[in-house]
C-alpha positions in Angstrom: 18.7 -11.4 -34.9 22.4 -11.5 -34.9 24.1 -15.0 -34.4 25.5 -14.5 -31.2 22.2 -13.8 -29.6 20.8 -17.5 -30.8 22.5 -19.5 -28.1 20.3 -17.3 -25.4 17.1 -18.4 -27.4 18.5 -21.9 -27.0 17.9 -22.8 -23.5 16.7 -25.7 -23.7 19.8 -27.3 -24.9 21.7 -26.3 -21.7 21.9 -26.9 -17.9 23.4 -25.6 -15.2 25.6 -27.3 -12.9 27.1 -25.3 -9.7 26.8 -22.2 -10.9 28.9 -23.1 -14.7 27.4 -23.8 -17.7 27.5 -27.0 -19.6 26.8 -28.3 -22.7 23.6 -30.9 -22.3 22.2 -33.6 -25.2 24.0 -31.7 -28.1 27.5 -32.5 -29.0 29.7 -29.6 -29.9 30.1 -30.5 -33.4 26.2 -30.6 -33.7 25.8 -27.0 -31.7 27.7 -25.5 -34.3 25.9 -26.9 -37.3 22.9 -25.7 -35.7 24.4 -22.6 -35.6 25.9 -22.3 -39.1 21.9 -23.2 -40.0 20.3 -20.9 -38.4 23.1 -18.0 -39.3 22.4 -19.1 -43.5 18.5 -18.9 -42.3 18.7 -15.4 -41.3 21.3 -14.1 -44.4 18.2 -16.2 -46.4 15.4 -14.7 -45.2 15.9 -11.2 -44.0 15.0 -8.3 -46.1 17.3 -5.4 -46.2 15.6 -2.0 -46.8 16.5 -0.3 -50.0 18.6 2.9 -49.7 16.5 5.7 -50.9 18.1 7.7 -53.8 18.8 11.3 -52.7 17.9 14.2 -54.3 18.7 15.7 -57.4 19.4 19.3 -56.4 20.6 22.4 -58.7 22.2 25.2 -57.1 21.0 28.7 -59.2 23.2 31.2 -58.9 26.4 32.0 -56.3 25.8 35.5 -55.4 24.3 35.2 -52.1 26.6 33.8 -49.7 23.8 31.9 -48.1 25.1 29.5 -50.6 27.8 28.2 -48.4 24.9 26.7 -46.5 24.1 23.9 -49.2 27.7 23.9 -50.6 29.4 23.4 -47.2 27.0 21.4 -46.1 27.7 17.6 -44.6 27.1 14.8 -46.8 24.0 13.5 -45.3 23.0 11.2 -48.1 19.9 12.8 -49.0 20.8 15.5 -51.5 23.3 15.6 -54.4 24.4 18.6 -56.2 24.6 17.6 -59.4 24.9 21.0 -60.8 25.8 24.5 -60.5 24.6 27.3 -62.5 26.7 30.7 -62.1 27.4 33.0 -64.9 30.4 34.6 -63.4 33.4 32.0 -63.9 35.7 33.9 -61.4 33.5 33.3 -58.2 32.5 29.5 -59.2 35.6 28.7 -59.0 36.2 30.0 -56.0 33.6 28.6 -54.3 34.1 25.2 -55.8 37.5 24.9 -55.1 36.6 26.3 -51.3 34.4 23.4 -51.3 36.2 20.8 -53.0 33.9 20.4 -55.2 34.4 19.7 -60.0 34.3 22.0 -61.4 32.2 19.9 -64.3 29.2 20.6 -62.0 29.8 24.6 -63.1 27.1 25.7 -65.8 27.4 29.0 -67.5 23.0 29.2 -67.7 20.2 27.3 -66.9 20.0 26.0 -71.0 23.4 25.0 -70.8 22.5 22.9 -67.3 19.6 21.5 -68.6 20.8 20.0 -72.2 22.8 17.5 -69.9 21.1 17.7 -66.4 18.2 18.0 -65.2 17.7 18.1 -61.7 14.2 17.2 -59.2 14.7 20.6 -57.5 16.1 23.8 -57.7 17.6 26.7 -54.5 17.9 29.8 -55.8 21.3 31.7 -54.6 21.1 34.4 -57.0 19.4 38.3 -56.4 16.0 38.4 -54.5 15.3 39.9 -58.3 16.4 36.7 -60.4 14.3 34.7 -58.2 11.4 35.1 -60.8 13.0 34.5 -63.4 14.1 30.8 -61.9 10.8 30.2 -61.3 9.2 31.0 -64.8 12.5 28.6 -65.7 11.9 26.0 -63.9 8.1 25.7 -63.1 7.0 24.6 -66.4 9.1 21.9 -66.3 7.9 20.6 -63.3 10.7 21.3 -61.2 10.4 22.4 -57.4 12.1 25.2 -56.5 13.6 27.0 -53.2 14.5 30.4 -52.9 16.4 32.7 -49.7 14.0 35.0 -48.2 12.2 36.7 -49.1 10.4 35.1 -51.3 10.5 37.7 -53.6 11.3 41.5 -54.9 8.0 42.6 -54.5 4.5 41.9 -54.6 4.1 41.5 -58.2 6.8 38.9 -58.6 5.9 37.3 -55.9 2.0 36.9 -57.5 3.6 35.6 -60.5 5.5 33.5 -58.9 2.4 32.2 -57.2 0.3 31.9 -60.2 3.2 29.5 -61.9 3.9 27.2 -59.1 -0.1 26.2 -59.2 -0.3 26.0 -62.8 2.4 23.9 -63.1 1.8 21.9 -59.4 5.5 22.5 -58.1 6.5 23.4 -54.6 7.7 26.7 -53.9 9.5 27.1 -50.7 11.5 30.0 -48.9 14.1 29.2 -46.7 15.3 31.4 -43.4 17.7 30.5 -41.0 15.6 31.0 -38.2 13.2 28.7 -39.5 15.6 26.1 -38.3 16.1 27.6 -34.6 14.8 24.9 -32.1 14.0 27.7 -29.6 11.5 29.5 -32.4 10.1 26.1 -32.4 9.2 26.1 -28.8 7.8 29.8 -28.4 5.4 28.0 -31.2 4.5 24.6 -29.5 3.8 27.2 -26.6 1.7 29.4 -28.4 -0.2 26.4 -30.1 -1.1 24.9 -26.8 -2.4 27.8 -24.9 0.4 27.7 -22.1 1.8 31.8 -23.3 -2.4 32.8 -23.8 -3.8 34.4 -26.2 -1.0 36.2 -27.8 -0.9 40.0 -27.5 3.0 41.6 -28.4 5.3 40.0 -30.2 9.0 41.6 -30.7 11.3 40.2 -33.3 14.4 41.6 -33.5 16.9 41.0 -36.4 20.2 42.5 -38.0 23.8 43.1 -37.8 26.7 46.0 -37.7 26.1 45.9 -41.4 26.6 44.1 -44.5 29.6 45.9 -45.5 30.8 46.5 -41.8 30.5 42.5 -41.4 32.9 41.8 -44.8 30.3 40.0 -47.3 32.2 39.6 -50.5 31.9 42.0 -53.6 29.2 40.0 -55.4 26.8 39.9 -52.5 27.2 43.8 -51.3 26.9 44.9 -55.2 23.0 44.1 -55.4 22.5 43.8 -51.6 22.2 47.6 -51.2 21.0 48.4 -54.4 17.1 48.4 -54.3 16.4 47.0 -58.1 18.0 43.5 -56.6 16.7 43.5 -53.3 13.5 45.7 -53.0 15.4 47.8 -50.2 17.9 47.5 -47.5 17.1 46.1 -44.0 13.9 46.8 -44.2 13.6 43.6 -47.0 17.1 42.0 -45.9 15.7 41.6 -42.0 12.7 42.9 -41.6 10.9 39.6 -44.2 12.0 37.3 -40.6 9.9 39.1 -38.3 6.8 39.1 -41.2 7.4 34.7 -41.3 7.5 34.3 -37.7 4.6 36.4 -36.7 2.1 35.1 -39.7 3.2 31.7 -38.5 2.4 32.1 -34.8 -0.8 33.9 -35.5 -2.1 30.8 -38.0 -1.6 32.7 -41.1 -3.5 35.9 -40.4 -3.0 39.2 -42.1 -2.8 42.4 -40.0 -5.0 45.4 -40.3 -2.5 47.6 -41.2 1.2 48.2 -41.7 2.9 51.2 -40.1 7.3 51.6 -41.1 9.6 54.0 -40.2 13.0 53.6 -42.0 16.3 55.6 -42.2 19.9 56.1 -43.9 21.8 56.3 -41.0 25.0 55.2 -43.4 24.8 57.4 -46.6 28.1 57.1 -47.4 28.0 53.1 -47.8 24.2 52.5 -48.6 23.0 55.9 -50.9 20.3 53.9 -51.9 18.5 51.8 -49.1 17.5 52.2 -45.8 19.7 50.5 -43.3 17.1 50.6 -40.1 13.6 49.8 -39.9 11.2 49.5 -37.7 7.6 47.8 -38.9 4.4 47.6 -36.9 1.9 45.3 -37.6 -1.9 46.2 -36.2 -4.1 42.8 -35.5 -7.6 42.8 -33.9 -5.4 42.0 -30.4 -1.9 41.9 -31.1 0.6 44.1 -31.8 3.4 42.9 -33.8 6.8 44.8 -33.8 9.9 44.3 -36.3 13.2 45.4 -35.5 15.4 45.3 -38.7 19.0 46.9 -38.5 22.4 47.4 -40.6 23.4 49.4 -37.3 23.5 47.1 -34.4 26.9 46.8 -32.5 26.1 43.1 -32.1 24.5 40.8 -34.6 21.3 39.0 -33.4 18.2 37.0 -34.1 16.0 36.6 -31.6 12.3 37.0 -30.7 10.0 38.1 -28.1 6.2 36.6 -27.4 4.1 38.2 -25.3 0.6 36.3 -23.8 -2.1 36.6 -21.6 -1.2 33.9 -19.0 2.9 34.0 -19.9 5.7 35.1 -22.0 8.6 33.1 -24.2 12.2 34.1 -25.1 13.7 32.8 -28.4 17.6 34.0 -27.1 19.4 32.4 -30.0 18.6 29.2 -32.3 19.0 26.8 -29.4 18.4 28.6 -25.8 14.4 29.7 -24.9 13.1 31.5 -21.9 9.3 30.9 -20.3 7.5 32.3 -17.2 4.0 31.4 -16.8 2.7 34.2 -14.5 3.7 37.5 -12.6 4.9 35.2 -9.4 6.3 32.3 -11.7 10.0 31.5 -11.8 11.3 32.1 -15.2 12.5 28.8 -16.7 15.6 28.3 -19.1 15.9 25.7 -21.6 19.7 25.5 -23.3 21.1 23.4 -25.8 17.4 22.7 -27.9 17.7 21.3 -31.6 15.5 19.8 -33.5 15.5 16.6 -35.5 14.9 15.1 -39.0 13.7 17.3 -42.0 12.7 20.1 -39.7 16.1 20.4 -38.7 17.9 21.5 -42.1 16.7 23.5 -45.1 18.1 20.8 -47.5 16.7 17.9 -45.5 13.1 19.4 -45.6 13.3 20.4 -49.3 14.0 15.9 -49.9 10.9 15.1 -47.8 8.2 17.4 -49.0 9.5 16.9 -52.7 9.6 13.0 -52.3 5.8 13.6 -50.1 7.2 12.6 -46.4 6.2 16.2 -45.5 3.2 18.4 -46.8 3.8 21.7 -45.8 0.8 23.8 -44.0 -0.5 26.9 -45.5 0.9 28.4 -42.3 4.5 26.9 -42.0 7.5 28.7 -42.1 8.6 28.2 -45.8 5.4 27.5 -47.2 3.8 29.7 -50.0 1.1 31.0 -48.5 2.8 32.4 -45.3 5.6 34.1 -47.5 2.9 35.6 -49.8 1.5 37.1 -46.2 5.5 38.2 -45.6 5.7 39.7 -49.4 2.1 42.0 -48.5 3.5 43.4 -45.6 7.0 44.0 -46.7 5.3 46.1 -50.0 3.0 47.8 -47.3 6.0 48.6 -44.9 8.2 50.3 -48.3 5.1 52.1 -49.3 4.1 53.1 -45.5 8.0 54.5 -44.8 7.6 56.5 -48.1 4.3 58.1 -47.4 5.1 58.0 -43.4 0.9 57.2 -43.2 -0.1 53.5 -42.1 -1.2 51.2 -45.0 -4.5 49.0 -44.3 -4.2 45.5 -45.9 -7.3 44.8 -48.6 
């Protein structure tokens, strides 16, 4: 209670008298040591909440420009980056001095980092590739660790991955930007509650002009288009954001089969990757279709749900169409966010590390979803190799 609000819980110590206030039994002198009492009362006896300490967080690696994400990000009080671990002097210091950041927090190697930090949690900015290597780092030592999607370079890392984060009991999380789109949310809430149906098509459409044609730095295009580092080209790059979102709307199931058709539209700039695919996943009653692209005019990220009783557009992060029903008006909804942890990558790493949040087997950047994601990117490469569909085991 603040002090000022006392003298309304006071009312017996005052009468009215046409329509003015005046003092009644209580001199002014004595109203004010009453007051000064009950203001040392309060100081006495309220608690005040202890701020919670935030994070301990390790950046690994400063290759993928995702990185501006966590390094950019607002001072929120519930992470710190108390170190940064990037091999290639030139770009940390560029990136720390973009950021304002010391350069003292620059470490050459994860040994070097760790005989004078060591940190509750790990994100992994470095190669899709290195992301095994962090984690048979880091695991051991009972460190949780966050990669960018995919999860993984292929199957087999991804296993091992798997294998390390339950021996060791750390969390192992994959972080997309559309995991954080308010209007992916809703096409979920609406699939959980029955309102879409029982879903039968989903569309997911993801990519950009290109990464070259878009003007990501040297670093990030070197092992971006080279398929040692990143598993392929669009088909790994966009095409793991359909895989999440779909296993995540269907509860974590696996599809049937995988069908991909990929091409090389761009020879000259990507000799070594595909730079369009299209995947199709088969369920028992939906079909699941993955639009990945290095081609588009226009960059975009959106998704399409298709149910029995209705039909949901995510249009961007924040803006989601709905009509229930042939005759139904379509309804817009603009301007959606979402709140807390579930909003930010970085906020949701603090609360399932320090147990706020237990991810689902299901959820967007839990393990088991992205081991679902890692399956069918393998089958899709495989499938746009053989140009036959591969059946799931």
């Amino acid at each position: 209670m603040r002090v000022g609000d006392f003298a309304k819980d006071f009312s017996p110590f005052w009468s009215f008298q046409k329509g003015k206030r005046y003092p009644f039994l209580l001199s002014s002198r004595m109203k004010k040591l009453i007051l000064l009492l009950f203001s040392l009362f309060t100081l006495m006896t309220t608690k005040t909440e202890p701020q919670e300490e935030p994070l301990k967080v390790a950046v690994i690696g400063l290759t993928h420009t995702h990185v501006h994400w966590i390094l950019g990000r607002e001072d929120r009080g519930d992470i710190e980056i108390v170190a940064v671990v990037e091999p290639n002097r030139d770009l940390a210091e560029r990136y720390i001095k973009q950021h304002n950041m010391s350069i003292d927090l620059v470490y050459p190697s994860m040994d070097a980092m760790m005989k004078s930090i060591t940190p509750e949690a790990v994100t992994a900015f470095g190669t899709i590739y290195d992301h095994l290597e962090v984690v048979e780092y880091f695991a051991p030592k009972g460190i949780h660790v966050m990669v960018e999607k995919p999860l993984a370079v292929s199957l087999d890392h991804a296993k091992k991955m798997e294998a390390l984060a339950k021996k060791h009991n750390i969390h192992l999380l994959t972080n997309y930007e559309t995991t954080w789109y308010a209007s992916n949310t809703m096409a979920h809430e609406m699939t959980q509650s029955g309102d879409l149906g029982e879903i039968r098509k989903i569309v997911v459409h993801d990519g950009h002009p290109g990464p070259k044609e878009i003007g990501v730095n040297e670093e990030f295009l070197e092992w971006l288009i080279d398929p040692k580092w990143n598993g392929a080209g669009a088909l790994t790059d966009f095409g793991c954001y359909g895989a999440n979102l779909a296993t995540w709307l269907l509860n974590g199931e696996r599809p049937e089969s995988v069908f991909a058709m990929t091409a090389t539209n761009k020879p000259d700039i990507y000799p070594l990757v595909d730079d369009e695919a299209t995947i199709l996943l088969k369920y028992p009653k939906t079909q699941v279709i993955i639009q990945a692209s290095w081609n588009w005019p226009v960059s975009r990220k959106d998704m399409e749900v298709y149910g029995v009783k209705g039909q949901g557009f995510a249009d961007n992060g924040s803006t989601f169409r709905y009509q229930l029903g042939d005759n139904a008006k379509e309804i817009t909804m603009t301007e959606l966010s979402l709140e807390g942890p579930e909003s930010d990558p970085f906020a949701y790493l603090n609360a399932v590390v320090k147990g706020k949040i237990k991810p689902l087997p299901n959820d967007l950047s839990a393990l088991e979803n992205n081991m679902i994601v890692m399956e069918i990117l393998q089958a899709a490469m495989k499938s746009a190799k053989t140009g036959k569909a591969v059946k799931l085991d």
